[in-house]
C-alpha positions in Angstrom: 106.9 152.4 141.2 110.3 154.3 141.2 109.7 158.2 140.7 111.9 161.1 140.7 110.9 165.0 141.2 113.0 168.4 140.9 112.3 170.9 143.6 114.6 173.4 142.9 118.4 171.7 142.9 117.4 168.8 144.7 115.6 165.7 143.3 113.8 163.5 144.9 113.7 159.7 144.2 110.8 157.9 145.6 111.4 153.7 145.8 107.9 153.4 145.4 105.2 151.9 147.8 105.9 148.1 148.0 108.7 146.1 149.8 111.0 148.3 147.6 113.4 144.9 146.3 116.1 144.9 144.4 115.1 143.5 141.5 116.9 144.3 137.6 113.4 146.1 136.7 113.7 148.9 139.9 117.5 148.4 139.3 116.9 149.8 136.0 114.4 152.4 137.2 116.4 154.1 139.8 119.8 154.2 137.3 118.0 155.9 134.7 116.4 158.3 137.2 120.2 158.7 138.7 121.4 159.5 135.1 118.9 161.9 134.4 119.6 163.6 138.2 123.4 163.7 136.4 122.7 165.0 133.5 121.4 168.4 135.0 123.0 171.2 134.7 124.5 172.9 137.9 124.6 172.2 141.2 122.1 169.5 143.0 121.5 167.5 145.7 119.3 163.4 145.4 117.1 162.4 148.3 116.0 159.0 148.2 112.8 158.3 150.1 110.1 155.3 149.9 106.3 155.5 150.6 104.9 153.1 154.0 106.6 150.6 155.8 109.3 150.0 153.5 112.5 152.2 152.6 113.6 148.8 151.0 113.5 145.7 151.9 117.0 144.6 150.0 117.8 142.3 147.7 114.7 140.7 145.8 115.4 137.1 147.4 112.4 134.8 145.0 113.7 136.4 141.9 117.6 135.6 142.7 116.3 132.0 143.6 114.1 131.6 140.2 116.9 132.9 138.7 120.1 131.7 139.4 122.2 132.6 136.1 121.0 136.4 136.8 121.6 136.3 140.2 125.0 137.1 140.1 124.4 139.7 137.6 121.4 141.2 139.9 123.8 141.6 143.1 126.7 143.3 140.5 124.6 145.7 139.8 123.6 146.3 143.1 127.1 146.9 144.2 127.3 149.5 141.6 124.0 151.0 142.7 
């Protein structure tokens, strides 16, 4: 599960504690965490962290392969990430 915490000016965005994919539901997660982190006033600073093993474990492989018309879309928005 994809968090985020203020400590001051610097946020902190935790992946979560799984294999960390990229998958359009965490992709979603972590942009709306990123637009909140932009949307604060003044000066700040993101550190992006994840919980065990896993930082991330990259693209979410079965989904892309279940779902080939998203694919594409899923590794645009990865890019943009």
């Amino acid at each position: 599960m994809t968090a985020l915490h203020q400590r001051d000016s610097v946020f902190v965005l935790t992946l979560g504690d799984d294999e960390n994919r990229f998958h359009p539901d965490r992709l979603t997660a972590i942009n709306a965490a990123l637009d909140e982190v932009e949307a604060a006033p003044g000066p700040k600073a993101v550190v992006t962290t994840g919980i065990g093993k896993f930082y991330s474990n990259g693209l979410d492989l079965d989904f892309m392969a279940a779902n080939p018309d998203a694919a594409e879309a899923n590794l645009h928005e990865v890019h943009a990430l």
